[in-house]
PDB file of N, CA, C and O in Angstrom:
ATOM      1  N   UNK A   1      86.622 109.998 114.614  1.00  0.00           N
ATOM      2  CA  UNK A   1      86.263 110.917 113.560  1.00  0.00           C
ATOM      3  C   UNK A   1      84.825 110.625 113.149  1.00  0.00           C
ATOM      4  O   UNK A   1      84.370 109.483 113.078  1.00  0.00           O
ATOM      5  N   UNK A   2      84.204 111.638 112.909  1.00  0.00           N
ATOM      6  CA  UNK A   2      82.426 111.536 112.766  1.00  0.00           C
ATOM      7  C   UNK A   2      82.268 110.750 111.336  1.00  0.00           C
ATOM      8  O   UNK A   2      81.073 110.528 111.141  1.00  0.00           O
ATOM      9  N   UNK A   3      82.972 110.330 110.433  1.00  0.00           N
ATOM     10  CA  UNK A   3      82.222 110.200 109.385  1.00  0.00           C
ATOM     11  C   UNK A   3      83.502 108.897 108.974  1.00  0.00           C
ATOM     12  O   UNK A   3      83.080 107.741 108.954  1.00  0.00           O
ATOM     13  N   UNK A   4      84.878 109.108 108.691  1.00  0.00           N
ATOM     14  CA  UNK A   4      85.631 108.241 108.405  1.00  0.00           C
ATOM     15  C   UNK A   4      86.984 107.997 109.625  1.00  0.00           C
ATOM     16  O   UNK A   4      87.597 108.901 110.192  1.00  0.00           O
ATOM     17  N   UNK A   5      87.229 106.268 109.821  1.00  0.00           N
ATOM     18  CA  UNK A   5      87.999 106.534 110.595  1.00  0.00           C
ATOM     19  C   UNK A   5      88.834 106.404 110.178  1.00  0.00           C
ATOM     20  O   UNK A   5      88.832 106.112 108.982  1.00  0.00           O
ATOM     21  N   UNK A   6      90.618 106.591 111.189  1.00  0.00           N
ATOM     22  CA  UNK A   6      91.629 107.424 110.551  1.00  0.00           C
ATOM     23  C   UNK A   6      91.818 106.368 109.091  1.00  0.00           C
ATOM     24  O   UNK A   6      91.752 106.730 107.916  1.00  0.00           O
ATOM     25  N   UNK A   7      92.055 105.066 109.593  1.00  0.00           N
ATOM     26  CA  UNK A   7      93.010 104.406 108.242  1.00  0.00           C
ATOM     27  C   UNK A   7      92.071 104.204 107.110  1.00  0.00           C
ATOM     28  O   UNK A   7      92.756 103.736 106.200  1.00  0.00           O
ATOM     29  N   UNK A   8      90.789 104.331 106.701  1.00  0.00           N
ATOM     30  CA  UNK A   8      90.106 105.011 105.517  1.00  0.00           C
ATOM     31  C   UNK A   8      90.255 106.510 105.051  1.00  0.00           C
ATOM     32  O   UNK A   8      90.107 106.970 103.919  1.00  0.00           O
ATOM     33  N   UNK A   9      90.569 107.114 106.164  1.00  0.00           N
ATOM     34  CA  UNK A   9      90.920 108.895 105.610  1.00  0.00           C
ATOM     35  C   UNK A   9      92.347 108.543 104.982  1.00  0.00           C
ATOM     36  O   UNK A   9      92.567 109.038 103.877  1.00  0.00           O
ATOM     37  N   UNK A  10      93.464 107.651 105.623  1.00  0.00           N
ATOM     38  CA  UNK A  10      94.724 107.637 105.026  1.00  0.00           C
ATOM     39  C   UNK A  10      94.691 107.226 103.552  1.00  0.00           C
ATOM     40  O   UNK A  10      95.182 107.894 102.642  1.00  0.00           O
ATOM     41  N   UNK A  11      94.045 106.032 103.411  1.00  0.00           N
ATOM     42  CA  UNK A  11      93.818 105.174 102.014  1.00  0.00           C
ATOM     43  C   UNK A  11      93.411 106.437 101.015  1.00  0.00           C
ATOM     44  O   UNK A  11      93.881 106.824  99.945  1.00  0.00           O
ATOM     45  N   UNK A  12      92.354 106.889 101.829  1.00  0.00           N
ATOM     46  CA  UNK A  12      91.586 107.763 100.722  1.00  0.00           C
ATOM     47  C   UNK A  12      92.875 109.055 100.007  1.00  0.00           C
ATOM     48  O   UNK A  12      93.263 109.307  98.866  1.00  0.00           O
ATOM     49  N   UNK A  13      93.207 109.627 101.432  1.00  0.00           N
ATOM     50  CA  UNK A  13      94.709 110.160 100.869  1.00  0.00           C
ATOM     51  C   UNK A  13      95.870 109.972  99.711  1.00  0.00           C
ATOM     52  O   UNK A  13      96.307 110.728  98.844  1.00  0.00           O
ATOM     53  N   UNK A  14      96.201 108.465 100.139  1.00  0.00           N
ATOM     54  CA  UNK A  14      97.269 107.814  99.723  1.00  0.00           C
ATOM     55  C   UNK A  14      96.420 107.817  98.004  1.00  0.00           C
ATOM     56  O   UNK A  14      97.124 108.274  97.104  1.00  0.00           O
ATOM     57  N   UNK A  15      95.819 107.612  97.835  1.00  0.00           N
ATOM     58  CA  UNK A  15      94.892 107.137  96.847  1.00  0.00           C
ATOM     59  C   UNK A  15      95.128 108.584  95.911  1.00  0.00           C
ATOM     60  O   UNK A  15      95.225 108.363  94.704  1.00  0.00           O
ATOM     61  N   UNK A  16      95.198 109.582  96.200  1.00  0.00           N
ATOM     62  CA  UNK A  16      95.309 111.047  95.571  1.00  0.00           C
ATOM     63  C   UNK A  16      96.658 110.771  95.269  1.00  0.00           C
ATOM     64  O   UNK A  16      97.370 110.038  95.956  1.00  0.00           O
ATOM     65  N   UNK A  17      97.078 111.464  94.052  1.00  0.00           N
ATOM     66  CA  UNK A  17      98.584 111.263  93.436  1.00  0.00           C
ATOM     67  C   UNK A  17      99.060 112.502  93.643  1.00  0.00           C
ATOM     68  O   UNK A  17     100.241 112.841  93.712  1.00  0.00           O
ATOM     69  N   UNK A  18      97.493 113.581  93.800  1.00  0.00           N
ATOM     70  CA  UNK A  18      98.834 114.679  94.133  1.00  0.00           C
ATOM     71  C   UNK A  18      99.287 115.118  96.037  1.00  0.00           C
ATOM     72  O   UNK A  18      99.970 115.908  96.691  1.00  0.00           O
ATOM     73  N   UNK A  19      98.219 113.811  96.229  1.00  0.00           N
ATOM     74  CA  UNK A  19      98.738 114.251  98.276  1.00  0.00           C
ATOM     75  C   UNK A  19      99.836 112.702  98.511  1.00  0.00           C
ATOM     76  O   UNK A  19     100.671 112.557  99.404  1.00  0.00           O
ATOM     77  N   UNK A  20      99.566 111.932  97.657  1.00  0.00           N
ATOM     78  CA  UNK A  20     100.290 110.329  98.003  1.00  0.00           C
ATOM     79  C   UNK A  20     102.120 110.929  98.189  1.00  0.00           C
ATOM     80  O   UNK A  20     102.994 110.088  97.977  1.00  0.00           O
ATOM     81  N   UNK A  21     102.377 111.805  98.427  1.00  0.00           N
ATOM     82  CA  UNK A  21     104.249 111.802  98.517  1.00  0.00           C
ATOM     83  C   UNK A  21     104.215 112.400 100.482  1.00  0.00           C
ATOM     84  O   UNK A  21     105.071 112.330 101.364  1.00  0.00           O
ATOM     85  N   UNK A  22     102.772 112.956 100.463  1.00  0.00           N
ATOM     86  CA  UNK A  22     103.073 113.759 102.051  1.00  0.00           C
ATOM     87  C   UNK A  22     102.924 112.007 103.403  1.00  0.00           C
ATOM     88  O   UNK A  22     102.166 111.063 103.630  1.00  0.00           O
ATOM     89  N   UNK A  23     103.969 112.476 103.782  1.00  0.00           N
ATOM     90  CA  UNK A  23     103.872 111.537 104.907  1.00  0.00           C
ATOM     91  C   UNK A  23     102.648 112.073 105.557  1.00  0.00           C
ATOM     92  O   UNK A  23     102.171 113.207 105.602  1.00  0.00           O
ATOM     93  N   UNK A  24     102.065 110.266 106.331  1.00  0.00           N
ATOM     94  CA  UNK A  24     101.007 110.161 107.239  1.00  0.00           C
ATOM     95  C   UNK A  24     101.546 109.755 108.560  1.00  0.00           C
ATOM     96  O   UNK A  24     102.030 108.625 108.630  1.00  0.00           O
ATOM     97  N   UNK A  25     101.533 110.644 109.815  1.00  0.00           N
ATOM     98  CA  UNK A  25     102.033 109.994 111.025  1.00  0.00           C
ATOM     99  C   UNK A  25     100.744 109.644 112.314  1.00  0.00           C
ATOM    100  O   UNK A  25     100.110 110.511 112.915  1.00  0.00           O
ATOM    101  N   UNK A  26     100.582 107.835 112.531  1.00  0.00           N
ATOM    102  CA  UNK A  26      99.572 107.373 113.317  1.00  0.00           C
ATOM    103  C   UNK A  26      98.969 107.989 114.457  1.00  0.00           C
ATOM    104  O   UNK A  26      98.845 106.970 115.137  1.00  0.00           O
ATOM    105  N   UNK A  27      98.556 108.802 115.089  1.00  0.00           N
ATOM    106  CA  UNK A  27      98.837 108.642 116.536  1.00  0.00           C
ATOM    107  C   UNK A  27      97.319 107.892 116.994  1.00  0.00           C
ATOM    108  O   UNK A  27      96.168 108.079 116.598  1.00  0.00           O
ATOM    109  N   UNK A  28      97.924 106.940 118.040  1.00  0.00           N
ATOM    110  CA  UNK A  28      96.748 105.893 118.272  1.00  0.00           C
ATOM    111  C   UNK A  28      97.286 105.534 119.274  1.00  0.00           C
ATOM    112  O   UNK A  28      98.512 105.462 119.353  1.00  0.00           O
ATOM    113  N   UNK A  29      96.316 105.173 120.451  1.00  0.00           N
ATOM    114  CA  UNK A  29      96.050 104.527 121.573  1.00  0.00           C
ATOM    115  C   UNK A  29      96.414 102.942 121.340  1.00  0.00           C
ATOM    116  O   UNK A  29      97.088 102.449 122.244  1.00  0.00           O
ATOM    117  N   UNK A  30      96.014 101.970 120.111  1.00  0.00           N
ATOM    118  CA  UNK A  30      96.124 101.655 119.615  1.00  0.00           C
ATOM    119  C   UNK A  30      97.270 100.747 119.618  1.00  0.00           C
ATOM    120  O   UNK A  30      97.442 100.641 118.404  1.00  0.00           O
ATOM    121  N   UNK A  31      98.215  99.985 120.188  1.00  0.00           N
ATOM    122  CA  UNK A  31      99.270 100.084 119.871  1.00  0.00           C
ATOM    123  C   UNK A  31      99.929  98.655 119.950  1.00  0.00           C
ATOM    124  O   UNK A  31     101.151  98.662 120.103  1.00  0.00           O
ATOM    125  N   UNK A  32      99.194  97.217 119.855  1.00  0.00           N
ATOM    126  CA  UNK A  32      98.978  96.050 119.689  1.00  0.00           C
ATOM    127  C   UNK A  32      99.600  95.766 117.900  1.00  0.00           C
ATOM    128  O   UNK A  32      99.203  96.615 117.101  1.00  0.00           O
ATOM    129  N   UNK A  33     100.210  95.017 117.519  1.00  0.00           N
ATOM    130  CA  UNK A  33     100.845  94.613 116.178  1.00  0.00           C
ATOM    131  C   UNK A  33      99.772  94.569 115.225  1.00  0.00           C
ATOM    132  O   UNK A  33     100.122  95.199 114.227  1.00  0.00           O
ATOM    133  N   UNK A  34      98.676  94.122 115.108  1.00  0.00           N
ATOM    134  CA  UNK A  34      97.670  94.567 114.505  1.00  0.00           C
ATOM    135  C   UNK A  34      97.187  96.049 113.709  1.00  0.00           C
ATOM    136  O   UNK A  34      96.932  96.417 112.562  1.00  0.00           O
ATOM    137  N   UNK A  35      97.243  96.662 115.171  1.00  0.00           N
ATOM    138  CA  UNK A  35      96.901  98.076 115.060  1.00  0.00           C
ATOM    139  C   UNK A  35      97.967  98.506 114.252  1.00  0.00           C
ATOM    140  O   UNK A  35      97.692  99.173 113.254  1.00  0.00           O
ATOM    141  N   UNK A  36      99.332  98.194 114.555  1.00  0.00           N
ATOM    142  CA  UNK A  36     100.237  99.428 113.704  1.00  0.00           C
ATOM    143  C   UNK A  36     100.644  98.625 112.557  1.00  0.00           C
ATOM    144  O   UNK A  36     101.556  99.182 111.946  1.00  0.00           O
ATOM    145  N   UNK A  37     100.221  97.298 111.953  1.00  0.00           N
ATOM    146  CA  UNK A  37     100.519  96.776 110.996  1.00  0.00           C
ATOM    147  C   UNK A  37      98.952  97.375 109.992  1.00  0.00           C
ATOM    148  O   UNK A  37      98.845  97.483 108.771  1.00  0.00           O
ATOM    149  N   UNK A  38      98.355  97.544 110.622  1.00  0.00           N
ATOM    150  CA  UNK A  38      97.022  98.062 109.658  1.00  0.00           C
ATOM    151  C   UNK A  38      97.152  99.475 109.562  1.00  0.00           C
ATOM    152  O   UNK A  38      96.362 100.046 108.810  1.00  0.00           O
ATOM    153  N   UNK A  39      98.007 100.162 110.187  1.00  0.00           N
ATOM    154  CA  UNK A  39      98.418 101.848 110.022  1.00  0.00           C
ATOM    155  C   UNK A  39      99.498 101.854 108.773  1.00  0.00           C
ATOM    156  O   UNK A  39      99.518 102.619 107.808  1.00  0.00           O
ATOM    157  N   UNK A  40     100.289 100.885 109.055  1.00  0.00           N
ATOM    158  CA  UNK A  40     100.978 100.939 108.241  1.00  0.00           C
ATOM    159  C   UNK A  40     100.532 100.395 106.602  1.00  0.00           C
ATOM    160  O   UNK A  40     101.159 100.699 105.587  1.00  0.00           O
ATOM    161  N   UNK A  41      99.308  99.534 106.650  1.00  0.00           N
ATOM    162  CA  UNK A  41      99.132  98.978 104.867  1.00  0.00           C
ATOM    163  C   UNK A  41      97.674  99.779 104.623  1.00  0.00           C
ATOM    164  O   UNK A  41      96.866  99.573 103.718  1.00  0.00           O
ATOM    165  N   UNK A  42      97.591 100.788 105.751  1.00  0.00           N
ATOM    166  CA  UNK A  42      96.778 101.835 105.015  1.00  0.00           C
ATOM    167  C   UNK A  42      97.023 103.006 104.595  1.00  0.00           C
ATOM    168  O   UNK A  42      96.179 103.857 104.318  1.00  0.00           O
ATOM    169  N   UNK A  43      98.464 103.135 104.510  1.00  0.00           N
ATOM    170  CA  UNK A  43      99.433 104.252 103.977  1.00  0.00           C
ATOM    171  C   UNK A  43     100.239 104.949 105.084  1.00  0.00           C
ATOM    172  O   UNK A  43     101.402 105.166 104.744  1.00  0.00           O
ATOM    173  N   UNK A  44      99.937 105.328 106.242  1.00  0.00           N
ATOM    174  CA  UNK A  44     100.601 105.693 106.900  1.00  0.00           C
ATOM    175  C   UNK A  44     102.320 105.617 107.136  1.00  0.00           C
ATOM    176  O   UNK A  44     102.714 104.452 107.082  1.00  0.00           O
ATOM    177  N   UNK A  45     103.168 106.403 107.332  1.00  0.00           N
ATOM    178  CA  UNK A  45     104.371 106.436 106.995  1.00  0.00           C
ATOM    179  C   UNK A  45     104.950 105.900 108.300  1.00  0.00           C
ATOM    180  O   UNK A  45     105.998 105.256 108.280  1.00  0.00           O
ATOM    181  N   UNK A  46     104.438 106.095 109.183  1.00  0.00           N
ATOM    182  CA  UNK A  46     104.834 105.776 110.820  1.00  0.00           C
ATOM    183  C   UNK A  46     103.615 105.876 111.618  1.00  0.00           C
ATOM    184  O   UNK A  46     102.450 105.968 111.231  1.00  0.00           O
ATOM    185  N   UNK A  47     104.168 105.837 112.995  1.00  0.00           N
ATOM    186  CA  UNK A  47     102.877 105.773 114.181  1.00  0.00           C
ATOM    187  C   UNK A  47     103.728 106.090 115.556  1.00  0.00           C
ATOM    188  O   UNK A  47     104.899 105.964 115.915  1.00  0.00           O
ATOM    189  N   UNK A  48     102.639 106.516 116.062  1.00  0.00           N
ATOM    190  CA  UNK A  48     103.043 107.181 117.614  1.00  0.00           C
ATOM    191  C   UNK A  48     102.169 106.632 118.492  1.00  0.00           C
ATOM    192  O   UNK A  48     100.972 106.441 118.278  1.00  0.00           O
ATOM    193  N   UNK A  49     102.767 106.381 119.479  1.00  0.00           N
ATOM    194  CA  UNK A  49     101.448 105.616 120.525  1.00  0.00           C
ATOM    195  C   UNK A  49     101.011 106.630 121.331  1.00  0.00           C
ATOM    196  O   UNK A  49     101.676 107.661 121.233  1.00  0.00           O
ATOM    197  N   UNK A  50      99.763 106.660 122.375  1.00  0.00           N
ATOM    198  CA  UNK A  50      99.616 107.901 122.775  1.00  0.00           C
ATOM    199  C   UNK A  50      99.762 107.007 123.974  1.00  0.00           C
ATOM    200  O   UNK A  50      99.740 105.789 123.796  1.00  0.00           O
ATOM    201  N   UNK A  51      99.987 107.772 125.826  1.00  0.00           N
ATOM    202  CA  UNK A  51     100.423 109.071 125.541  1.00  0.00           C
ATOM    203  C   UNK A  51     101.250 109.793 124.241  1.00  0.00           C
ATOM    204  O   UNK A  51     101.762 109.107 123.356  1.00  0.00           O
ATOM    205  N   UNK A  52     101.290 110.899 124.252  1.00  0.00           N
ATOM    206  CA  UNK A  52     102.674 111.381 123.434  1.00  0.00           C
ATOM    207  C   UNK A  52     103.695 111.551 123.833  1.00  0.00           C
ATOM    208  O   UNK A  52     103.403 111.566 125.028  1.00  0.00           O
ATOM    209  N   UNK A  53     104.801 111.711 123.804  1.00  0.00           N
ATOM    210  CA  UNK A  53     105.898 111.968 124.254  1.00  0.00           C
ATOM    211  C   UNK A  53     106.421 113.401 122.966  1.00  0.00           C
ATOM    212  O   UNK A  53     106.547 113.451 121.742  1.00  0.00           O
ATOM    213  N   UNK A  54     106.549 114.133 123.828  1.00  0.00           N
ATOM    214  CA  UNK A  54     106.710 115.452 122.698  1.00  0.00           C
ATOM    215  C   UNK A  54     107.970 115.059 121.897  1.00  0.00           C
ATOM    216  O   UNK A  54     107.798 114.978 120.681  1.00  0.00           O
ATOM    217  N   UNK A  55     108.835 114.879 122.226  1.00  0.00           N
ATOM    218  CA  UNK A  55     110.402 114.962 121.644  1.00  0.00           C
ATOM    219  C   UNK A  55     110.268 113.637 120.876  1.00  0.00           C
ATOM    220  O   UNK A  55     110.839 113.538 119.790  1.00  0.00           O
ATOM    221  N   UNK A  56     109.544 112.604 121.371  1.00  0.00           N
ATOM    222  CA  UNK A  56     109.931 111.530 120.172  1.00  0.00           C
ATOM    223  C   UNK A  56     108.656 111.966 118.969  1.00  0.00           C
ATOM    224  O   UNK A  56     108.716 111.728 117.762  1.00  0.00           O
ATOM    225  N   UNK A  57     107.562 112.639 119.680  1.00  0.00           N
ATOM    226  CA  UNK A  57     107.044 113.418 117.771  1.00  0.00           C
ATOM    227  C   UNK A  57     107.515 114.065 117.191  1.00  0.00           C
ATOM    228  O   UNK A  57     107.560 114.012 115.962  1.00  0.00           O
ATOM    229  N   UNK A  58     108.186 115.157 118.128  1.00  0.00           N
ATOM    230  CA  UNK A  58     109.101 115.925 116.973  1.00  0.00           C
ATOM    231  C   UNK A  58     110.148 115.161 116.101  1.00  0.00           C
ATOM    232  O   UNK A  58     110.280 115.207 114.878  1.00  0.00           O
ATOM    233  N   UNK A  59     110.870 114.438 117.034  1.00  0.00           N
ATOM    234  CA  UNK A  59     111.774 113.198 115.896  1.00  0.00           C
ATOM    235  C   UNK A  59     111.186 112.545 114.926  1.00  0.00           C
ATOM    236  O   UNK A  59     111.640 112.283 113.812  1.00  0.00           O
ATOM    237  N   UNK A  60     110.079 112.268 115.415  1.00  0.00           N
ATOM    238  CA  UNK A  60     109.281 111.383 114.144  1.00  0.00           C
ATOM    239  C   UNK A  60     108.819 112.408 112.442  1.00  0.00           C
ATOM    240  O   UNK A  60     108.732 112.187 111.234  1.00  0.00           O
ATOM    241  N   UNK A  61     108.648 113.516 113.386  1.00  0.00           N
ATOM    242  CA  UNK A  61     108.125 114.513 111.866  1.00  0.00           C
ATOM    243  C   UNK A  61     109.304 114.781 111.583  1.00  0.00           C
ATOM    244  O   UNK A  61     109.838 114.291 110.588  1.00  0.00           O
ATOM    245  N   UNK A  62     110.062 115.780 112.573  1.00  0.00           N
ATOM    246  CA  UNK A  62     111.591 115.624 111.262  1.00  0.00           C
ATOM    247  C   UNK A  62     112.123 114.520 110.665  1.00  0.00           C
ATOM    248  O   UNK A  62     112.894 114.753 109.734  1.00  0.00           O
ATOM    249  N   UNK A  63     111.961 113.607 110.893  1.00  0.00           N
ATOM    250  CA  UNK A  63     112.573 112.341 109.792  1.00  0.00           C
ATOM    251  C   UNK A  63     111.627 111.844 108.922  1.00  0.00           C
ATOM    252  O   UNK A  63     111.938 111.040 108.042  1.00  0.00           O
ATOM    253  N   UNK A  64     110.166 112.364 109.131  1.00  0.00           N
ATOM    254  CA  UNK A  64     109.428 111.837 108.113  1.00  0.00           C
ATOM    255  C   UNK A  64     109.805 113.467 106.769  1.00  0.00           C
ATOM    256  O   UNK A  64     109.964 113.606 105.556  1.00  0.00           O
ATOM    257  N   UNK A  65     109.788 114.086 107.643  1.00  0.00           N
ATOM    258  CA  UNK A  65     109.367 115.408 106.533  1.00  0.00           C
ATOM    259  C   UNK A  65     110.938 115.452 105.805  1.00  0.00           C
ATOM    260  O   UNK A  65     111.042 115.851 104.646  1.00  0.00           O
ATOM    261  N   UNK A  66     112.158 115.001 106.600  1.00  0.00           N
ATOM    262  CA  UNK A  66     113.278 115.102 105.771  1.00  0.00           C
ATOM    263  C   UNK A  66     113.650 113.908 104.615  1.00  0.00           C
ATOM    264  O   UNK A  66     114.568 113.918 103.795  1.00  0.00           O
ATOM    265  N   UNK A  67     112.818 113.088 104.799  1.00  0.00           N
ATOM    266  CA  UNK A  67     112.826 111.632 103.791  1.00  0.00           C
ATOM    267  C   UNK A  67     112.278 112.485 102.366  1.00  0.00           C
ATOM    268  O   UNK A  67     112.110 111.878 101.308  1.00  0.00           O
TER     269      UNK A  67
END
């Protein structure tokens, strides 16, 4: 991202009280315990590794969006 990367755009999100209830889902190359432990304490609700796998994103948004 040209200006902020993702887990400062999340914080900055999370940080808004009226966007902090919408789930954040990771998707990152990314995918070392590090990486998804810092997705996760920068608000993010979950994470997806890329490749994608279509059917396990769709699982992931319906269970984030039905929480």
């Amino acid at each position: 991202m040209p200006v902020l990367d993702g887990w400062s755009a999340t914080a900055r999100l999370k940080a808004m009280t009226h966007l902090a209830h919408i789930p954040i889902l990771a998707v990152t190359g990314h995918v070392i315990r590090d990486d998804i432990e810092r997705a996760i304490e920068a608000g993010c609700s979950d994470y997806l590794a890329q490749p994608i796998d279509f059917e396990t994103m769709l699982l992931k948004v319906e269970s984030l969006l039905a929480a």
